[in-house]
C-alpha positions in Angstrom: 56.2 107.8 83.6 59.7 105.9 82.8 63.0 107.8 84.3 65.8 107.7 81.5 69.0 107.1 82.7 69.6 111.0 81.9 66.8 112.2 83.8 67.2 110.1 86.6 71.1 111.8 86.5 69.4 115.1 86.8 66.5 114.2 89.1 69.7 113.1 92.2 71.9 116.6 90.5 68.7 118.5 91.7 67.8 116.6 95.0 71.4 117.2 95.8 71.5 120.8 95.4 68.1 121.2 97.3 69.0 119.3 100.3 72.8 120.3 99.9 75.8 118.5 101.3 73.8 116.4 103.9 71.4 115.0 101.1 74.1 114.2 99.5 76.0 112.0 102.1 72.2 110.6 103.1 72.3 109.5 99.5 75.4 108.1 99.4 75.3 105.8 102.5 71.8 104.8 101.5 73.6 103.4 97.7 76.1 101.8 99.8 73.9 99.8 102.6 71.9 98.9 99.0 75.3 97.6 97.6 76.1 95.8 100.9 73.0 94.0 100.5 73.4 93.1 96.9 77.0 91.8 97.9 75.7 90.0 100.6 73.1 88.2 98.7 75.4 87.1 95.7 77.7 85.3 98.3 75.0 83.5 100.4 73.9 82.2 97.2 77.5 81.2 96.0 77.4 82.6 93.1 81.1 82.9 92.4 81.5 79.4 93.7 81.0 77.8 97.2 84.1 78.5 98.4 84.5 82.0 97.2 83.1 85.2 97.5 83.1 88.8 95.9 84.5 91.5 97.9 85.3 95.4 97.4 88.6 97.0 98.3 90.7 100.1 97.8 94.6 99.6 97.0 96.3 101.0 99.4 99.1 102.4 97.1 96.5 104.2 94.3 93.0 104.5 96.4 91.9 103.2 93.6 88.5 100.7 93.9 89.3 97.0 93.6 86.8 93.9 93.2 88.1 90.8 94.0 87.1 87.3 93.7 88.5 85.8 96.9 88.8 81.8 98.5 87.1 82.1 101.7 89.7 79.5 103.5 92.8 81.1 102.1 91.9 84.8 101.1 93.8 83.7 97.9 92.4 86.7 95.5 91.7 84.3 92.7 90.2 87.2 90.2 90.8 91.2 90.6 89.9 94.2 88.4 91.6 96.2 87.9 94.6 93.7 87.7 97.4 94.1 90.0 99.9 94.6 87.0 97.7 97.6 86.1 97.2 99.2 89.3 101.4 99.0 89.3 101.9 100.2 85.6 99.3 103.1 86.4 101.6 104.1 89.4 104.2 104.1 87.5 103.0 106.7 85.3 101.4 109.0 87.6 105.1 108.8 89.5 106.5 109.7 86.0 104.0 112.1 84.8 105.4 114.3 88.1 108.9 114.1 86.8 108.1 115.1 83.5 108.4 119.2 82.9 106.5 120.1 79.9 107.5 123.7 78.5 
């Protein structure tokens, strides 16, 4: 039997509820020891170069997730999404969006 991408959505939504808040943590460090090692493997095998390597972040000013691109030497961030010039312009807005007063 094939698990669409639907089921498989509501076969975790039940396994969640059923083994509650601790399931749910057990879940989520298990998904991120698997992402560690899919990380890990794409930068043994240089795959964004041999002198670079793909690494996860969170911008300090939004929290938002970053991925970067990064020169192992320098720690230049050669590639980010989202790009910096976003992350700004979206905390601009948010920082506006509080000053506006909709009636």
């Amino acid at each position: 039997m094939t698990i669409g991408p639907l089921s498989a959505a509501q076969a975790l939504s039940r396994a969640e509820q059923q083994n509650g808040p601790e399931g749910a943590a057990l879940e989520q460090a298990a998904k991120n020891r698997e992402l560690a090692r899919a990380v890990r493997a794409l930068n043994e095998n240089a795959v964004f170069g041999p002198g670079s390597e793909l690494q996860f972040a969170v911008d300090r000013e939004t929290g938002r997730g970053l991925i970067r691109i990064v020169d192992r030497v320098t720690n230049e961030v050669l590639r980010q999404i989202p790009p910096e010039e976003l992350l700004r312009l979206a905390a601009e807005l948010e920082q506006l969006s509080g000053h506006l007063h909709i009636v």
